[in-house]
N, C-alpha and C positions, 0 to 999 in steps of 0.2 A: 364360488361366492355369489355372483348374479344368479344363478341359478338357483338358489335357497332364499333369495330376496324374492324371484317373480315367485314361486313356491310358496312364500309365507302373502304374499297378496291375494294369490289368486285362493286361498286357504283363508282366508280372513274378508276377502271383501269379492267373491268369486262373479257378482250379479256386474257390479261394476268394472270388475275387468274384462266380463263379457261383451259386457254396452263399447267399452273404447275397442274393443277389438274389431267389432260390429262396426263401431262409428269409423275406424282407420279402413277397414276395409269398403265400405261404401263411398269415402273419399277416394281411395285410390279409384275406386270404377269410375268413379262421378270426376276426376279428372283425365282419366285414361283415353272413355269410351264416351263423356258425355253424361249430364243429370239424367235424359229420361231412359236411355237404354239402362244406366247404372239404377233407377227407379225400378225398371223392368225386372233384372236379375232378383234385386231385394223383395218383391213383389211375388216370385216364381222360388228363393229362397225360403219364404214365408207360407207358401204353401206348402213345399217340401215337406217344411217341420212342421204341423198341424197334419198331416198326411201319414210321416214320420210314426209321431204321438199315438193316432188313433189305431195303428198296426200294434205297437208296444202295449197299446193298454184294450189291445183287445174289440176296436170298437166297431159295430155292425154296422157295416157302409150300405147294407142293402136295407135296411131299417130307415137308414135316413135318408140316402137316396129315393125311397117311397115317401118318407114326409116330404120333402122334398119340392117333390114331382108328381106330389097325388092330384087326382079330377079337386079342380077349387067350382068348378061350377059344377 
Protein backbone atom coordinates (compact mmCIF):
# COMPACT_ATOMS: atom_id res chain seq x y z
CA UNK A 1 0.00 0.00 0.00
CA UNK A 2 2.84 2.65 0.67
CA UNK A 3 4.50 1.52 -1.81
CA UNK A 4 1.75 2.59 -4.61
CA UNK A 5 1.26 5.85 -2.74
CA UNK A 6 5.30 6.89 -3.11
CA UNK A 7 4.65 5.31 -6.73
CA UNK A 8 1.76 7.47 -7.66
CA UNK A 9 3.81 10.79 -6.26
CA UNK A 10 6.77 10.36 -7.64
CA UNK A 11 4.58 9.49 -11.11
CA UNK A 12 2.69 12.64 -10.74
CA UNK A 13 4.88 15.18 -9.13
CA UNK A 14 8.51 13.31 -10.04
CA UNK A 15 10.72 17.07 -10.01
CA UNK A 16 9.40 17.55 -6.52
CA UNK A 17 10.13 14.46 -4.95
CA UNK A 18 13.45 14.87 -6.39
CA UNK A 19 14.20 18.32 -4.69
CA UNK A 20 13.02 16.77 -1.07
CA UNK A 21 15.07 13.83 -1.68
CA UNK A 22 18.09 16.07 -2.64
CA UNK A 23 16.98 18.46 0.21
CA UNK A 24 16.84 15.32 3.02
CA UNK A 25 19.86 14.13 1.81
CA UNK A 26 22.16 17.42 1.97
CA UNK A 27 20.64 17.75 5.63
CA UNK A 28 21.74 14.52 6.57
CA UNK A 29 25.41 15.57 5.26
CA UNK A 30 25.11 19.05 6.51
CA UNK A 31 24.31 17.63 9.98
CA UNK A 32 26.56 14.51 9.85
CA UNK A 33 29.74 15.84 8.41
CA UNK A 34 29.14 19.69 8.69
CA UNK A 35 27.67 22.59 6.13
CA UNK A 36 30.86 23.08 4.07
CA UNK A 37 32.19 19.62 3.67
CA UNK A 38 28.20 18.58 3.01
CA UNK A 39 28.63 22.08 0.47
CA UNK A 40 31.63 20.13 -1.01
CA UNK A 41 29.96 16.64 -1.77
CA UNK A 42 26.74 18.66 -3.47
CA UNK A 43 29.27 20.82 -5.38
CA UNK A 44 31.36 17.54 -6.72
CA UNK A 45 27.61 15.73 -6.90
CA UNK A 46 26.78 18.62 -9.39
CA UNK A 47 29.52 18.18 -11.39
CA UNK A 48 29.03 14.34 -11.61
CA UNK A 49 25.77 15.05 -13.33
CA UNK A 50 26.60 17.64 -15.85
CA UNK A 51 29.63 15.35 -16.64
CA UNK A 52 27.13 12.54 -16.32
CA UNK A 53 24.80 14.49 -19.09
CA UNK A 54 27.36 15.35 -21.66
CA UNK A 55 28.53 11.36 -21.99
CA UNK A 56 24.68 10.57 -22.51
CA UNK A 57 24.15 13.05 -25.06
CA UNK A 58 27.12 12.76 -26.75
CA UNK A 59 28.89 15.86 -25.95
CA UNK A 60 32.57 16.98 -27.44
CA UNK A 61 34.55 17.64 -24.41
CA UNK A 62 37.56 18.31 -26.71
CA UNK A 63 35.66 21.01 -28.61
CA UNK A 64 35.09 22.81 -25.48
CA UNK A 65 37.82 22.15 -23.70
CA UNK A 66 39.48 24.23 -26.81
CA UNK A 67 36.91 27.10 -26.31
CA UNK A 68 37.74 26.82 -23.14
CA UNK A 69 41.26 27.15 -22.97
CA UNK A 70 42.10 28.76 -26.42
CA UNK A 71 45.07 31.66 -26.88
CA UNK A 72 42.64 34.99 -25.48
CA UNK A 73 45.59 37.03 -26.22
Amino acid sequence: MLAKIFEKIVENHKGKAIGIFLGLAFGWFAITYGFFKALFVAFCIIIGYFIGRGIDERFDFRRAMDWLFRDRW
